[in-house]
N, CA, C and O of each residue as an XYZ file, in Angstrom:
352
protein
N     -55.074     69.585   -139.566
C     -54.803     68.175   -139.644
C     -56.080     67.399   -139.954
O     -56.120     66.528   -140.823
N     -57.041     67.728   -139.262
C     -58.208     67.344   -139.525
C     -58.694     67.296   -141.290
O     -58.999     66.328   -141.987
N     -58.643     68.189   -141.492
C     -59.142     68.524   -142.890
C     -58.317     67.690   -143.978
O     -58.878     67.427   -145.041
N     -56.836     67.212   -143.719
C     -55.904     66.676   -144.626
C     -56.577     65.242   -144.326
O     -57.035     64.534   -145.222
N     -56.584     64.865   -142.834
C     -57.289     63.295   -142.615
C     -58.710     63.176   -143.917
O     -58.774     62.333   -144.812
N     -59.547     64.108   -143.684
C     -61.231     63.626   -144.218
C     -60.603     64.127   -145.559
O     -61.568     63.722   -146.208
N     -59.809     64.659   -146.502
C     -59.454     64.954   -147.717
C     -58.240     63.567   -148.185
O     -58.027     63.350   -149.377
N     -57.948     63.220   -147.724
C     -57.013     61.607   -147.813
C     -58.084     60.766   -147.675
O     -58.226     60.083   -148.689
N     -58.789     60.572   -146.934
C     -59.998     59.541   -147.224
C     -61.268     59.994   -147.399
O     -62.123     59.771   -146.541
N     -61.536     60.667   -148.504
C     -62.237     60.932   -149.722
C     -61.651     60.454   -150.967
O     -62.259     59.848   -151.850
N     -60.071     60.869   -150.962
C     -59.535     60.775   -152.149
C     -59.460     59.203   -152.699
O     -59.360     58.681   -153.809
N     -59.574     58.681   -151.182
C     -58.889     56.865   -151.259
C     -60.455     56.323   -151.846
O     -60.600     55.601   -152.833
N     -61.507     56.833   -151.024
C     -63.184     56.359   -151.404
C     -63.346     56.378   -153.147
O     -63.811     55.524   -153.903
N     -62.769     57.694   -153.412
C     -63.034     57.911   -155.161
C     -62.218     56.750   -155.723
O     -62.686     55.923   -156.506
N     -60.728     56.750   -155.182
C     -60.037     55.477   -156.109
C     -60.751     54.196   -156.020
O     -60.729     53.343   -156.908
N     -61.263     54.118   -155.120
C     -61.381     52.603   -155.055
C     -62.918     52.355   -155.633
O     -63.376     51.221   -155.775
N     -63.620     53.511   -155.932
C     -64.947     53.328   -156.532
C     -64.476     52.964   -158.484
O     -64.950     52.115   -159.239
N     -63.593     53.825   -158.690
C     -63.196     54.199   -159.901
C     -64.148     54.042   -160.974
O     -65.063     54.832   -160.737
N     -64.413     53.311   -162.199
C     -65.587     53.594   -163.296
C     -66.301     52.303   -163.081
O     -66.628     51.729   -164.119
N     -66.638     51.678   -161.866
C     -67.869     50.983   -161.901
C     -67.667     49.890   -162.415
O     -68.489     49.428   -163.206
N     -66.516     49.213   -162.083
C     -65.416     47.895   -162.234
C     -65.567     47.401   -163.631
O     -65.837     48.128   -164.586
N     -65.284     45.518   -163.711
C     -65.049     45.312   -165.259
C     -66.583     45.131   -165.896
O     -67.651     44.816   -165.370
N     -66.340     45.354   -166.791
C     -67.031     44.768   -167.703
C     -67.340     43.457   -168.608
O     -66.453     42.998   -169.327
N     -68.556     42.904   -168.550
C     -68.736     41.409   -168.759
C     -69.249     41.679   -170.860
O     -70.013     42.382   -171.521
N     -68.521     40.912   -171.024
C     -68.540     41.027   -173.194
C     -69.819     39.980   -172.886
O     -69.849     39.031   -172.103
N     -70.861     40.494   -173.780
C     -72.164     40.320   -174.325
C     -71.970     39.093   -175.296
O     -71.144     39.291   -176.187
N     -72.511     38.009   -175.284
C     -72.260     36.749   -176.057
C     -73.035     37.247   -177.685
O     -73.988     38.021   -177.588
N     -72.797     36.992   -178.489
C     -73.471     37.216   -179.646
C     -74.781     36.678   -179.655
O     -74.935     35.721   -178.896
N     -76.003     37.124   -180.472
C     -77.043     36.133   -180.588
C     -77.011     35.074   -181.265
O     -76.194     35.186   -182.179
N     -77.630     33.879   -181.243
C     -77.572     32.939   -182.151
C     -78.467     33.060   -183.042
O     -79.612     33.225   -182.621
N     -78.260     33.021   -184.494
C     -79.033     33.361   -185.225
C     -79.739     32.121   -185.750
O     -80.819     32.210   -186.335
N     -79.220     31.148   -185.571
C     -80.138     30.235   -186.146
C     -81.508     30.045   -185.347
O     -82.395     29.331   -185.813
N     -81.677     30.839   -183.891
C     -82.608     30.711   -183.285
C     -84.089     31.540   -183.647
O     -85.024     31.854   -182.911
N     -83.879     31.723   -184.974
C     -84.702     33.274   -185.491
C     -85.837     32.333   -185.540
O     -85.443     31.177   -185.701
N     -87.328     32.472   -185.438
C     -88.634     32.395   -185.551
C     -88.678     32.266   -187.087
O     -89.111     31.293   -187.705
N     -88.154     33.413   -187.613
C     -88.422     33.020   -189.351
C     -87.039     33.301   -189.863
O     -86.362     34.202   -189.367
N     -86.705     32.721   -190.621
C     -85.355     32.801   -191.550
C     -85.780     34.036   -192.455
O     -86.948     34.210   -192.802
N     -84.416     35.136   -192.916
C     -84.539     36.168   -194.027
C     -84.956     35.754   -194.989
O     -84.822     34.556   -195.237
N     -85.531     36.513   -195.761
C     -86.202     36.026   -197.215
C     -84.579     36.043   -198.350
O     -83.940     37.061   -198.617
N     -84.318     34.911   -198.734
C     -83.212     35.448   -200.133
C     -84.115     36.437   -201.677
O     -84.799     36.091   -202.640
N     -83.611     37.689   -201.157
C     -84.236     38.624   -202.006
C     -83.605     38.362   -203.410
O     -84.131     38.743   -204.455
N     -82.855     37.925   -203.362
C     -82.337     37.581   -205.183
C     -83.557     36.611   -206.001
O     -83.713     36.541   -207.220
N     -84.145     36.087   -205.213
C     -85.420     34.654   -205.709
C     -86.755     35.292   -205.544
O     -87.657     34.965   -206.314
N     -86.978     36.241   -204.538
C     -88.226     36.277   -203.739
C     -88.978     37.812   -204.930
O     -88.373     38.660   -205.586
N     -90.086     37.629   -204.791
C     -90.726     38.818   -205.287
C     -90.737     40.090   -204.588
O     -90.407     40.322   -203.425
N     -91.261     41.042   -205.673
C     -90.424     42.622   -204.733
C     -92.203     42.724   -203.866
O     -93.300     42.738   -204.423
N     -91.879     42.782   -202.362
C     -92.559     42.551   -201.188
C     -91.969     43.618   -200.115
O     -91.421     43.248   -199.077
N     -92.164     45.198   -200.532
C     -91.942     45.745   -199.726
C     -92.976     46.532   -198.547
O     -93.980     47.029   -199.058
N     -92.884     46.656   -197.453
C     -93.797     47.373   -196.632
C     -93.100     48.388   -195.916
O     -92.174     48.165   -195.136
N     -93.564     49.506   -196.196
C     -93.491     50.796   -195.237
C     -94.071     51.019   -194.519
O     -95.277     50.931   -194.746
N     -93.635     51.438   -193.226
C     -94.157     51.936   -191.975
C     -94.153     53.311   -191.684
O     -93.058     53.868   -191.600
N     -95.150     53.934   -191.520
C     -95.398     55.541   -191.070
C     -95.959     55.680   -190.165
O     -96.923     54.991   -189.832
N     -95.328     56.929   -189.331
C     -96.496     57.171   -188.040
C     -97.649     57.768   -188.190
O     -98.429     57.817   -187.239
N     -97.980     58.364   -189.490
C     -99.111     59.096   -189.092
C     -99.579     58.319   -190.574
O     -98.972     57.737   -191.474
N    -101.333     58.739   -190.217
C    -101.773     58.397   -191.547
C    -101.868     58.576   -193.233
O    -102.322     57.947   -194.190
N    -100.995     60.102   -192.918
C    -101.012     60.629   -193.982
C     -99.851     60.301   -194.465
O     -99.483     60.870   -195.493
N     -98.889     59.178   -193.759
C     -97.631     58.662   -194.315
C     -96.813     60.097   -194.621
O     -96.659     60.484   -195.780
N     -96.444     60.640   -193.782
C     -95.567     61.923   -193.825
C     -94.177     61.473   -193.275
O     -93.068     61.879   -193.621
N     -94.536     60.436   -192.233
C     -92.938     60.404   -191.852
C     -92.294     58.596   -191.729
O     -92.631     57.822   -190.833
N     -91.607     58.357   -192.541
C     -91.497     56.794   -192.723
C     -90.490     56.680   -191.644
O     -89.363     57.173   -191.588
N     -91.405     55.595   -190.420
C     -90.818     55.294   -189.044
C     -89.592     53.462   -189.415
O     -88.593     53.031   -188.840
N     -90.312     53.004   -190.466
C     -89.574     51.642   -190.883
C     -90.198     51.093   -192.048
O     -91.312     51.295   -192.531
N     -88.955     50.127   -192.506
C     -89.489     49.269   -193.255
C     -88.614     47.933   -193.544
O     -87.483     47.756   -193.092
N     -89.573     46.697   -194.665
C     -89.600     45.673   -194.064
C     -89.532     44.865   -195.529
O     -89.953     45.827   -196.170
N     -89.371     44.061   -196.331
C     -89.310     43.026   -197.068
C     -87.885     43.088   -198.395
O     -86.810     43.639   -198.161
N     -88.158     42.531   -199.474
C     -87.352     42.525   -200.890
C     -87.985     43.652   -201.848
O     -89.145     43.744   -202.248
N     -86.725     44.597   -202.133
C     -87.038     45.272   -203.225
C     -85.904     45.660   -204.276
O     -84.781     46.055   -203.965
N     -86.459     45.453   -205.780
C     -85.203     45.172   -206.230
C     -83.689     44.377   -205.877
O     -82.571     44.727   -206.256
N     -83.964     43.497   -205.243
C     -82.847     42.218   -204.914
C     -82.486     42.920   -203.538
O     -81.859     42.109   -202.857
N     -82.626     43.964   -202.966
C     -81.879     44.080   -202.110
C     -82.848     43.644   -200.537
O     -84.040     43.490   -200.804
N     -82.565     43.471   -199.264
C     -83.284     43.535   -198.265
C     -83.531     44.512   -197.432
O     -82.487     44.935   -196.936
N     -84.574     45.105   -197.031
C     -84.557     45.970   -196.213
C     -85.323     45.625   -194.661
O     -86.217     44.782   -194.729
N     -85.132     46.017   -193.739
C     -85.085     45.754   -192.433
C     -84.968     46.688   -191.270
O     -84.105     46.270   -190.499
N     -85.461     47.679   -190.908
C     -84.852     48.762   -190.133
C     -86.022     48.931   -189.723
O     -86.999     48.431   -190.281
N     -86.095     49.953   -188.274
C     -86.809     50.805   -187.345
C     -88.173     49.829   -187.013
O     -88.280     48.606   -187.095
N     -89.198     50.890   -186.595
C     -90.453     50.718   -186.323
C     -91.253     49.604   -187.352
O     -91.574     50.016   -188.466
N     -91.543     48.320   -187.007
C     -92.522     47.756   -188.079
C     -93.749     47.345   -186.789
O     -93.606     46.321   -186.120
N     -94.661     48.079   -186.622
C     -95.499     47.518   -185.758
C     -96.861     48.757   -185.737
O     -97.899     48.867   -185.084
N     -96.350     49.369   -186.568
C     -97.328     50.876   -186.726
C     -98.469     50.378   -187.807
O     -98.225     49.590   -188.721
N     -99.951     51.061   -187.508
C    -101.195     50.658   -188.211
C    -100.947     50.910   -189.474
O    -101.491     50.155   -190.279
N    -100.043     52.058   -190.030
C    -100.088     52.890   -191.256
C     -99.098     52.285   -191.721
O     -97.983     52.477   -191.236
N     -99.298     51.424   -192.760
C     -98.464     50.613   -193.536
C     -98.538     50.620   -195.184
O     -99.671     50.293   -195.536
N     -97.761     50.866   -196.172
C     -97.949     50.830   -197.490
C     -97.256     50.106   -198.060
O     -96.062     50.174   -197.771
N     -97.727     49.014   -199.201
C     -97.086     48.007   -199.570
C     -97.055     47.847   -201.247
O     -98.043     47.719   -201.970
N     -95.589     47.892   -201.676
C     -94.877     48.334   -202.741
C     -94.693     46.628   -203.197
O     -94.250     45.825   -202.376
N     -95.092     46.206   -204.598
C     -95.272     44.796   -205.359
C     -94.512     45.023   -206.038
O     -93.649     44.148   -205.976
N     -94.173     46.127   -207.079
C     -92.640     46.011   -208.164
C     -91.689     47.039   -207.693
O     -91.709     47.902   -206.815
N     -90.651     46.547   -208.800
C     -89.476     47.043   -208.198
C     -89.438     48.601   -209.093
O     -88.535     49.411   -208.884
């Protein structure tokens, strides 16, 4: 009897824990709050910068401006080893 009591309230402890209740929806960012506005790459000159971790630029960690009309924007831009591409 014992064992059915502490196995009934275990079982009740798990339900009522269940997955760590609701969940609160994340407001979007406001974008007009950006520090600098995107460049319109259709107008802007081709201004691209690559980011690598090592110096010998072996492994491209990010990159950053207009090339050929399009924008690029992704990963790591904060690395010393940087190479910067003027035409398209």
């Amino acid at each position: 009897m014992r064992t059915s009591l502490v196995g009934g309230l275990l079982a009740m402890a798990l339900m009522s824990v269940g997955c760590g209740g609701p969940v609160e929806q994340e407001e979007a960012p406001d974008l007009r709050s950006q520090k600098a506005p995107l460049p319109d790459c259709s107008v802007s000159p081709d201004d691209l910068r690559n980011y690598y971790s090592d110096a010998a630029k072996t492994e491209l960690v990010g990159q950053w401006g207009c090339y050929c009309g399009g924008l690029y924007n992704w990963g790591n831009k904060s690395g010393p080893h940087v190479e910067y591409i003027f035409s398209c």
